[in-house]
C-alpha positions as CSV (number, residue, x, y, z in Angstrom):
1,X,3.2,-39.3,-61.7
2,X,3.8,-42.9,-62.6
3,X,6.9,-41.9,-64.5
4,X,8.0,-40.3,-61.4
5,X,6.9,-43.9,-59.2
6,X,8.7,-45.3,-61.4
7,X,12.2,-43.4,-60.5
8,X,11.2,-43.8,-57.2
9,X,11.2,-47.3,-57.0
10,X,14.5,-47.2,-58.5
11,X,16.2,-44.4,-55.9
12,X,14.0,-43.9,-52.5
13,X,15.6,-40.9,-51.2
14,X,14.6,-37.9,-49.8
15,X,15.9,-35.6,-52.6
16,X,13.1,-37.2,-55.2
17,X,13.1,-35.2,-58.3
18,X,16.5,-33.2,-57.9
19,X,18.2,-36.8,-57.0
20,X,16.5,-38.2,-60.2
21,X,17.9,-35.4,-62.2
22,X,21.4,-36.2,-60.5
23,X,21.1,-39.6,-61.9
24,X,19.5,-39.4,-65.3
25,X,20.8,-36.0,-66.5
26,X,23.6,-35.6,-69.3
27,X,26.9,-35.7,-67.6
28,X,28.0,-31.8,-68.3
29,X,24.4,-30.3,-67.0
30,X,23.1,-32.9,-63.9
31,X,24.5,-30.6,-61.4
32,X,23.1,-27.2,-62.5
33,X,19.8,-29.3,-63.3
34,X,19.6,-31.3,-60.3
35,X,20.1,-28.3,-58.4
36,X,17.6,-25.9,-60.2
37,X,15.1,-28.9,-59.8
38,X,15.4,-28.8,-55.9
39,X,15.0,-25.3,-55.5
40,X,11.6,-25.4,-57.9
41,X,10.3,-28.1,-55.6
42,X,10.8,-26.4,-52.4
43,X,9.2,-22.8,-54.1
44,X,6.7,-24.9,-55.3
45,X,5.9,-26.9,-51.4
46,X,6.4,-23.3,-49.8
47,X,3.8,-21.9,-52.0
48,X,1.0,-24.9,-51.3
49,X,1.8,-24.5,-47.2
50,X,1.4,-20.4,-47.7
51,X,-2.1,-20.8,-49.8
52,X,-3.6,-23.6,-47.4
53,X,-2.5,-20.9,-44.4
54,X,-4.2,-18.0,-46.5
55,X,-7.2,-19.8,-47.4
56,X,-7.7,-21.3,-43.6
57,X,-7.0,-16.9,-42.5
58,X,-9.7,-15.9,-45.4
59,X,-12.4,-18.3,-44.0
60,X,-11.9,-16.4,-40.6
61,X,-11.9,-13.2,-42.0
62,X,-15.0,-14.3,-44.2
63,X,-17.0,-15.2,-40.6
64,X,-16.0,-12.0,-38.8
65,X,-17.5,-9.6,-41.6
66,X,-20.6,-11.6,-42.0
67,X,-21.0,-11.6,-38.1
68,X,-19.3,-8.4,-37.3
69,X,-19.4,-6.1,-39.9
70,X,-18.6,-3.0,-38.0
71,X,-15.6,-4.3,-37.8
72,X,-13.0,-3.3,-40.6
73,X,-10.8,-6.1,-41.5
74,X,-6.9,-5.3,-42.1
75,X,-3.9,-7.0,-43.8
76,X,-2.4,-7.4,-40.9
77,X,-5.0,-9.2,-38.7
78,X,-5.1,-11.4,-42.2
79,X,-1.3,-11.9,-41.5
80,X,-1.3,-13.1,-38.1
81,X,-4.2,-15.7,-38.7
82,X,-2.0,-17.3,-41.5
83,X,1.0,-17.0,-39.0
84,X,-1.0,-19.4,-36.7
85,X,-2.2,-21.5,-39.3
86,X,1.4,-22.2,-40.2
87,X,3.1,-22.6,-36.7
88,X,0.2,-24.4,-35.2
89,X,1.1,-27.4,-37.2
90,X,4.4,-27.3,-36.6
91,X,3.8,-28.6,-33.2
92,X,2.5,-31.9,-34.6
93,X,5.4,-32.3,-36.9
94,X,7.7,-32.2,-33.5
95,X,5.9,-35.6,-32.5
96,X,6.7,-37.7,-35.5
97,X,5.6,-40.9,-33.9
98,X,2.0,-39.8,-33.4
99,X,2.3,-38.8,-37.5
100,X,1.1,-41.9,-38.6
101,X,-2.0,-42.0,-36.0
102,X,-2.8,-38.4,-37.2
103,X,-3.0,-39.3,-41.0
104,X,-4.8,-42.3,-40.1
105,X,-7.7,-39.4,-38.6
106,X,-7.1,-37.4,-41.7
107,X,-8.0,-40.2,-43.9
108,X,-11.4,-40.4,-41.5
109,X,-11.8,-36.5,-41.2
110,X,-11.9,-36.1,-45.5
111,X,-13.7,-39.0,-46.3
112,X,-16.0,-38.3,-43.7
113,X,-16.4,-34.9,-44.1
114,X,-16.9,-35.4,-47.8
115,X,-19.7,-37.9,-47.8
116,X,-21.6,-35.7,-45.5
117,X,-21.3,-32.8,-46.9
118,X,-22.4,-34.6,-50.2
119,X,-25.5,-36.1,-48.4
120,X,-26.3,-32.7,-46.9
121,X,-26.2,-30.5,-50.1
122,X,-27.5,-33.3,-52.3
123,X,-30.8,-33.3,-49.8
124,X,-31.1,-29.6,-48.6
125,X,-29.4,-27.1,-51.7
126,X,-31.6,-25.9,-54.1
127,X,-30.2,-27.8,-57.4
128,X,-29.5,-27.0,-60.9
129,X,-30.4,-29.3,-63.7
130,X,-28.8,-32.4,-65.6
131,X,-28.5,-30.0,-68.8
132,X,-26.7,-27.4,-66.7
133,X,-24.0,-29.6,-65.4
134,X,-23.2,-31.5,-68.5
135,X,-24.5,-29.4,-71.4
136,X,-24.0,-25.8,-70.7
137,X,-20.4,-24.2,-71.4
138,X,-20.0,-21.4,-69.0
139,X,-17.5,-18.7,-70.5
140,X,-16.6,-16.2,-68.1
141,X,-12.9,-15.3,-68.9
142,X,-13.2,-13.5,-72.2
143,X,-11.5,-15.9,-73.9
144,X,-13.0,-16.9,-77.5
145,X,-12.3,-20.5,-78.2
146,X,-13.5,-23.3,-76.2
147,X,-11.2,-25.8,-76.3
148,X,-8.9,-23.2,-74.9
149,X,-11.2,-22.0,-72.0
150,X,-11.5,-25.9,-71.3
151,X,-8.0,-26.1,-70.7
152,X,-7.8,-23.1,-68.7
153,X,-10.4,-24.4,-66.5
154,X,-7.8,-27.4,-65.1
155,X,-6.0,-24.2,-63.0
156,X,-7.8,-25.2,-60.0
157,X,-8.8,-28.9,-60.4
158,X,-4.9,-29.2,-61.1
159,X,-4.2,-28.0,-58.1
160,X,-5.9,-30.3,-55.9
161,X,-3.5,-32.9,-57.6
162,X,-0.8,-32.0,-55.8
163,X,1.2,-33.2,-52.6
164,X,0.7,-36.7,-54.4
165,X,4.3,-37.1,-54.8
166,X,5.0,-35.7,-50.7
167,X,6.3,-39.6,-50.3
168,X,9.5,-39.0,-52.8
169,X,10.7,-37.1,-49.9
170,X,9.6,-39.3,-47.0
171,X,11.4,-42.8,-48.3
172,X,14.3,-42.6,-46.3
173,X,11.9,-43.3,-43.4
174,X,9.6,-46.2,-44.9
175,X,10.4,-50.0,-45.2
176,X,10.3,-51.4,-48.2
177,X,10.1,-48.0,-49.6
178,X,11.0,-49.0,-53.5
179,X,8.0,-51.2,-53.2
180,X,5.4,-49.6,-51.3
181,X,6.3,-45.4,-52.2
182,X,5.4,-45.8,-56.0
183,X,2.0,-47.5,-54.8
184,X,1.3,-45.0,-52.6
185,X,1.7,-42.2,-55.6
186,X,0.0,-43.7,-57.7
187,X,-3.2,-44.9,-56.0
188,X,-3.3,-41.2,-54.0
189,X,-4.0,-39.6,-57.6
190,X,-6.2,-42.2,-58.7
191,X,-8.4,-41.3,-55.5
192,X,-7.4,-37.6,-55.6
193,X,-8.5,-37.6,-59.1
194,X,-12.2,-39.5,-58.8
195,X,-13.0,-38.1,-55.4
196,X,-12.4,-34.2,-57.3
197,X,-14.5,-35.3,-60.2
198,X,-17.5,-36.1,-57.9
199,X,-17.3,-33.3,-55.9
200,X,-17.4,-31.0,-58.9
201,X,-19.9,-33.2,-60.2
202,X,-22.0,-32.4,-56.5
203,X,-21.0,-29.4,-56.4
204,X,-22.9,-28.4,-60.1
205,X,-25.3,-30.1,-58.8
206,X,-25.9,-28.5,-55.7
207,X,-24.5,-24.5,-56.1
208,X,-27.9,-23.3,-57.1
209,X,-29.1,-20.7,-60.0
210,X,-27.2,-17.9,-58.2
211,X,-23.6,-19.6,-57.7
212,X,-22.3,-16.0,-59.5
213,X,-23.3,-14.0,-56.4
214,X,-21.0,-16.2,-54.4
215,X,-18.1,-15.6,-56.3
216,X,-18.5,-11.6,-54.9
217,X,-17.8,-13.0,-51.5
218,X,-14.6,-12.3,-49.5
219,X,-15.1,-16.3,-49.4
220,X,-17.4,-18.1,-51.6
221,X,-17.6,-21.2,-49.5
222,X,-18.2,-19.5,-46.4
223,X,-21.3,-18.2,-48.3
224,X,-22.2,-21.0,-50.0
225,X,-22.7,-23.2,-46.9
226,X,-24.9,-20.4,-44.5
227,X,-27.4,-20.5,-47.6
228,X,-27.7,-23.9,-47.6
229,X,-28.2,-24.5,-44.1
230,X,-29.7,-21.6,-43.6
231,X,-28.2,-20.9,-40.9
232,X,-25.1,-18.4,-40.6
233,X,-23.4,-19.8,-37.2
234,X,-23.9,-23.5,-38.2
235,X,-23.4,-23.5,-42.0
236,X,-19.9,-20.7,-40.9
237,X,-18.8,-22.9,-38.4
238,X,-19.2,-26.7,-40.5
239,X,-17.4,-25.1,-43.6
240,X,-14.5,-23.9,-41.1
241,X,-14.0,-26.7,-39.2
242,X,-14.0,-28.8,-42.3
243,X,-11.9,-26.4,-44.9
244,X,-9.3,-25.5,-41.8
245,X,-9.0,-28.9,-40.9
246,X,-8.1,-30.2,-44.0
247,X,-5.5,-27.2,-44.5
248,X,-4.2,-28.5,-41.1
249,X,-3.5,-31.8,-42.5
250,X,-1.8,-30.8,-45.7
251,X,0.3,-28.4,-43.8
252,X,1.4,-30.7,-41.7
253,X,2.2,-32.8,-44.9
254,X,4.1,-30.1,-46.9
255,X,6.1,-29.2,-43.2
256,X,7.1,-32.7,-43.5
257,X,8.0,-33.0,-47.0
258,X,9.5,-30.0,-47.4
259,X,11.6,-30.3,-44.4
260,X,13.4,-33.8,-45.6
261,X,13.8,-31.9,-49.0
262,X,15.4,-29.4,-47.6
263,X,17.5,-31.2,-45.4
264,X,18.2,-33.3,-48.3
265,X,19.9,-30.6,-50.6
266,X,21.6,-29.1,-47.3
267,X,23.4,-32.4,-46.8
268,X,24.4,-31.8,-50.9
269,X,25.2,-28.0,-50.2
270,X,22.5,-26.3,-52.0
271,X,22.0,-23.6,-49.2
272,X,23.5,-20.9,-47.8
273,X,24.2,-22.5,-44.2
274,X,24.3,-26.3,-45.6
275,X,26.2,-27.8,-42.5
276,X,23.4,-25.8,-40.5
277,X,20.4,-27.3,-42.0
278,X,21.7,-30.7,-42.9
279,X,21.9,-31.6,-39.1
280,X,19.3,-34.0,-37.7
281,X,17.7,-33.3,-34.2
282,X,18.1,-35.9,-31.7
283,X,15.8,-35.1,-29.7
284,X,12.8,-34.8,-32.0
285,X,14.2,-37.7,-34.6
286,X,13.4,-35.0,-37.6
287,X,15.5,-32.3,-39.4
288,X,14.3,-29.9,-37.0
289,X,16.4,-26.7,-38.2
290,X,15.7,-27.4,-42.4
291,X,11.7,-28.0,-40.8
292,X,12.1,-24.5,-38.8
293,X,13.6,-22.7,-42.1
294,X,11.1,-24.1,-43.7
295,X,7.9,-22.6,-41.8
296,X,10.5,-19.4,-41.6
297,X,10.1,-18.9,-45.3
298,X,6.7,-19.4,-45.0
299,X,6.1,-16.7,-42.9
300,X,8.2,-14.4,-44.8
301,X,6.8,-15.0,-47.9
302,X,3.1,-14.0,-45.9
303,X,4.6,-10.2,-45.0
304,X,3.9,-9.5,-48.6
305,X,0.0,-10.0,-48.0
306,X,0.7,-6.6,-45.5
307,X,1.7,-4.5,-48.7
308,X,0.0,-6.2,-51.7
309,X,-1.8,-9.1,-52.4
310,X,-0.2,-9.2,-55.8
311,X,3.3,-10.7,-54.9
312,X,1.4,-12.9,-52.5
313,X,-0.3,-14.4,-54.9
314,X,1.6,-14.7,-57.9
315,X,4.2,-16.4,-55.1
316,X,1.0,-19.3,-54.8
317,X,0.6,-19.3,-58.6
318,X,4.2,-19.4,-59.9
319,X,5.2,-22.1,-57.2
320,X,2.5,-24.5,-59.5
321,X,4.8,-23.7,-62.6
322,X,8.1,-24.2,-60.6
323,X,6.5,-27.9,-59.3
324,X,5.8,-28.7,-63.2
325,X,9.3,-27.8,-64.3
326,X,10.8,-30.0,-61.5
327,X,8.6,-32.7,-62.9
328,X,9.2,-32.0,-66.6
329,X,13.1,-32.1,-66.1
330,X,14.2,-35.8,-65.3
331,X,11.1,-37.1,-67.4
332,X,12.8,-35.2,-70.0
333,X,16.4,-36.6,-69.7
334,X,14.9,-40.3,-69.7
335,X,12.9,-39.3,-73.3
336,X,16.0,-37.9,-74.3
337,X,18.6,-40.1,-73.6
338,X,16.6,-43.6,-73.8
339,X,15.3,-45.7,-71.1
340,X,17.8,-48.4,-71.7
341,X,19.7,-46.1,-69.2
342,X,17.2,-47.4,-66.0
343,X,18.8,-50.0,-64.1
344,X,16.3,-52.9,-63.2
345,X,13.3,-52.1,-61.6
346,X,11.7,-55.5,-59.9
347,X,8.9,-53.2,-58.0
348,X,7.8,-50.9,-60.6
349,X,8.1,-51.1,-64.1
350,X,5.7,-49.4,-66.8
351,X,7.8,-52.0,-69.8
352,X,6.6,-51.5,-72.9
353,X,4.6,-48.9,-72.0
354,X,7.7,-46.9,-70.4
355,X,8.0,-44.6,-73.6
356,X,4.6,-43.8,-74.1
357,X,3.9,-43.0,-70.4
358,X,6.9,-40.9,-70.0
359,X,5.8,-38.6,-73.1
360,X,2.1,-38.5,-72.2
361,X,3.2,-36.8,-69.2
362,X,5.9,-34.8,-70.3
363,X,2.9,-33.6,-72.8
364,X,0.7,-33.0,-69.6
365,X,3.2,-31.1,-67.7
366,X,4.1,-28.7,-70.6
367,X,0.5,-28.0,-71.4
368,X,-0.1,-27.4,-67.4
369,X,2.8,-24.2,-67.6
370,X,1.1,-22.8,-70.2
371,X,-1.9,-22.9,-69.1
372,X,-0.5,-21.6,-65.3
373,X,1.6,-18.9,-67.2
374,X,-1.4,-17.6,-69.4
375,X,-4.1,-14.9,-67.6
376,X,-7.0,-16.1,-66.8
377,X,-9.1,-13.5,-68.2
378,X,-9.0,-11.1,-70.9
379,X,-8.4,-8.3,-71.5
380,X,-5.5,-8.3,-69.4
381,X,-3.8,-5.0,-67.7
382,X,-0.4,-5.9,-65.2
383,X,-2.7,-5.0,-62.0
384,X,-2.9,-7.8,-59.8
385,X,-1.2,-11.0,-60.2
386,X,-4.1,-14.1,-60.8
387,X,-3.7,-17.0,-58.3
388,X,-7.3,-18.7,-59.2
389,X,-6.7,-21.2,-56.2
390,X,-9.1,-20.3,-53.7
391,X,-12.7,-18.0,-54.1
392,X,-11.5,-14.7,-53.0
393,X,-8.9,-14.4,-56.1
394,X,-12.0,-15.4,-58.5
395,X,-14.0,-12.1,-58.1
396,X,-15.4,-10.9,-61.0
397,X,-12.2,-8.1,-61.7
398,X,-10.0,-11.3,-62.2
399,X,-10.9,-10.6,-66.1
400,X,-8.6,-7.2,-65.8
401,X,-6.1,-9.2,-64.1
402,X,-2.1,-10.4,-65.0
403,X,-1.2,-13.9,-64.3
404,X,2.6,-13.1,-62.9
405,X,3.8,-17.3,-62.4
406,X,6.3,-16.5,-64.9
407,X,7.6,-13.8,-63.5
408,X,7.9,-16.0,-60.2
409,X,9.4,-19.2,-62.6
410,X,12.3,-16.4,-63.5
411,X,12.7,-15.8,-60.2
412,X,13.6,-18.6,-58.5
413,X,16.2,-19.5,-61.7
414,X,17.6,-15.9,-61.5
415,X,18.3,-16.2,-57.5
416,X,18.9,-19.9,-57.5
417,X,21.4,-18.6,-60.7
418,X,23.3,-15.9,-58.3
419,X,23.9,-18.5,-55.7
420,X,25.0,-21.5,-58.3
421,X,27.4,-18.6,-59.8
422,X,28.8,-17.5,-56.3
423,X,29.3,-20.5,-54.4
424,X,26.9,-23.3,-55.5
425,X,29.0,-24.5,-58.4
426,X,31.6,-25.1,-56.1
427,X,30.2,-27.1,-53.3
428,X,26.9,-28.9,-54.5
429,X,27.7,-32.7,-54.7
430,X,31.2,-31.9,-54.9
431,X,32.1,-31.1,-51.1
432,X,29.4,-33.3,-50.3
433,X,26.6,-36.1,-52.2
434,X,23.9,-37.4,-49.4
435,X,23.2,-40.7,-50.9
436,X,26.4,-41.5,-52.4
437,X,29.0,-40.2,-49.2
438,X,26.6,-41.4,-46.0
439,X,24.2,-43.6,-45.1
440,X,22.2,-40.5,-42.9
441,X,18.8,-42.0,-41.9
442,X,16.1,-41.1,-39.4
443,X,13.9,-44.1,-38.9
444,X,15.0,-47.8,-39.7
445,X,17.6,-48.3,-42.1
446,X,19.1,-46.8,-44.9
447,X,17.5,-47.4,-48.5
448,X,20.2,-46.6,-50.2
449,X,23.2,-47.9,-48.9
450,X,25.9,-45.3,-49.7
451,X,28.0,-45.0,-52.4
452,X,28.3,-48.9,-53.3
453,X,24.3,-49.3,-54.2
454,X,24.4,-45.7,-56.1
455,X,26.9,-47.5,-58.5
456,X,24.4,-50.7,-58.9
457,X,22.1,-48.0,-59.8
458,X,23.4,-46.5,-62.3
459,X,25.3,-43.4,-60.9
460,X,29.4,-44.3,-61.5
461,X,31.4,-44.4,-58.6
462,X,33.9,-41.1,-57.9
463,X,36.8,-40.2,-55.2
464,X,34.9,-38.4,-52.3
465,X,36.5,-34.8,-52.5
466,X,35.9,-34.1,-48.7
467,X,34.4,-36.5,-45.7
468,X,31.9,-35.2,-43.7
């Protein structure tokens, strides 16, 4: 992430990565690249929106068969709770003023909501010992060597990393963006980082001798939290307020990222429909079509949870390899072609240390893939695909299960390949670059001031091949 802060300090635009990748990448390839990037980022923001929707839809499901067990749950009541979950959002997103006041609340509403629930569970769970949480090495995957299984534990904690670089695409609307953006990654995965650490810590702590019977539940926290209280409305109802409400937020988040990105590779022609997604709403002051196409994909991609839960949920997994790779690419070109290629960079600048940071991620990020593209468990049969992000995918028959992220991976590049081959090639950045033709802004001025401050930056000056 601080290799990424870094860029960002050096181009604020909404594009992030795939605008990075325009800059840094070798002259023949930063097209195709800077393309593939985008469309890796966007699988990879749908895919976060559609699990916090699923997970937020599972936590209801989870109440209604513990409190109603005559009745008989279907996909398609699954499907229309995650439906909500994702338009309900929206409707905050069309108010982009009250934004700031509502992540102010969310700030309140997880911090809160964490220390109490740490008090709580501390005080009232019945808790496992000192040796347990740091000594013991629980081995459930059928895997043999250790150091392996330790890595493949980081699926889920990994996962709770992301959305940290959200404000890439939100710089465009930000003062002093190439100042205060790379602060803001950076310090949100410091927290994001010690804050997961010390729940896990708690939660060894505080999961009891029989945490493997929750993991039978249609949702392990749902469980988790009636035991502890002891209670099945109030323990049901605290864990859903608290897990749906943080899905909320990020939702909201990922609407709003993922909406700028979008509407940042529409204005570069990356789309089917460019000129219809590239257009800013007046009357909302936000990309209000690239938002709706957005959530619209979104929904889609949920119909698959109405024939099997395996394309569902390799969608979730893969779109944590696809974010990797769009992280991996421009880090790469930097390693690659020196960073005596970055302009200045008064805000942000890891000096001496540039080299050995860039790598040490680059490292990270290529370790993550393979440990996203690798099963879970063993032995492995091609079943169901292994998403491993929420409690109702980690039931014991995970351990006969096929991780299908790669499968995913190859197919965003195989349909983002069709559409470069049949009319991308000809129209991204050529018909149309957003940062170096226009000066498009929603809020406040433009960062980057058209083509003249792309050149300062390191991107050489061309003839524009068509105004817009």
């Amino acid at each position: 992430m601080a290799s990424l802060a870094e860029y960002c300090s050096i181009w604020p635009t909404a594009g992030g990565v795939q605008f990075y990748t325009q800059i840094v990448a070798p002259q023949g390839s930063r097209r195709f690249l800077s393309y593939l990037v985008g469309w890796c980022v966007l699988v990879g923001e749908i895919s976060t929106s559609s699990s916090c929707a699923l997970n937020s839809a599972d936590i209801v499901a989870a109440l209604v068969e513990i409190i109603h067990p005559e009745v008989k749950w279907k996909p398609y009541m699954t499907w229309l709770i995650y439906s909500g979950f994702l338009v309900a959002p929206a409707i905050s997103n069309l108010l982009p003023k009250y934004l700031p006041a509502l992540q102010i609340f969310g700030a309140f509403f997880n911090i809160s909501n964490g220390f109490i629930w740490a008090i709580v569970f501390l005080v009232l769970a019945d808790k496992n010992s000192s040796k347990f949480v740091f000594s013991e090495f629980l081995n459930t995957s059928g895997w043999g060597p250790k150091g392996w299984v330790f890595i493949l534990s980081m699926y889920v904690p990994i996962y709770g990393l992301y959305g940290t670089d959200g404000v890439m695409h939100l710089v465009e609307e930000m003062h002093n963006a190439s100042r205060d953006a790379p602060r803001v990654m950076i310090w949100s995965m410091v927290w994001a980082g010690v804050t997961a650490w010390l729940s896990a810590i708690v939660m060894c702590y505080t999961v009891g001798p029989n945490w493997e019977t929750y993991l039978e539940e249609t949702s392990s926290y749902v469980a988790w939290f009636m035991d502890v209280l002891d209670s099945t409305y109030g323990g049901g109802i605290w864990c859903a307020i608290m897990m749906m409400g943080l899905n909320y937020l990020i939702i909201v988040n990922m609407n709003t990222a993922g909406s700028r990105l979008a509407w940042s590779m529409a204005r570069d022609r990356a789309f089917p429909y460019s000129d219809y997604f590239a257009v800013v709403s007046k009357r909302f002051q936000m990309p209000f079509r690239a938002m709706m196409g957005f959530i619209v994909l979104n929904l889609l991609t949920g119909l698959l949870v109405l024939g099997s839960s395996l394309a569902f949920y390799a969608i979730i997994s893969g779109g944590g390899v696809a974010l990797q790779v769009s992280y991996c690419i421009p880090i790469l070109c930097v390693v690659l072609r020196g960073r005596q290629h970055l302009p200045p960079r008064p805000h942000f600048d890891l000096g001496r240390w540039g080299y050995a940071v860039n790598i040490s991620g680059l490292l990270w990020s290529i370790v993550t893939i393979l440990f996203y593209i690798f099963p879970q468990y063993v032995p492995v049969v091609g079943e169901i695909a292994n998403a491993s992000l929420y409690p109702r995918m980690m039931i014991s028959t995970n351990r006969l299960q096929m991780n299908w992220a790669i499968v995913i991976l190859a197919g965003v590049v195989v349909f983002g390949g069709v559409y470069w081959y049949w009319k991308g090639r000809h129209e991204y950045l050529i018909l149309s670059n957003s940062v170096l033709d226009d000066n498009v802004v929603i809020h406040g001025e433009a960062v980057v001031s058209g083509r003249d401050a792309a050149a300062m930056f390191g991107q050489p000056q061309t003839e524009k091949r068509l105004e817009l």
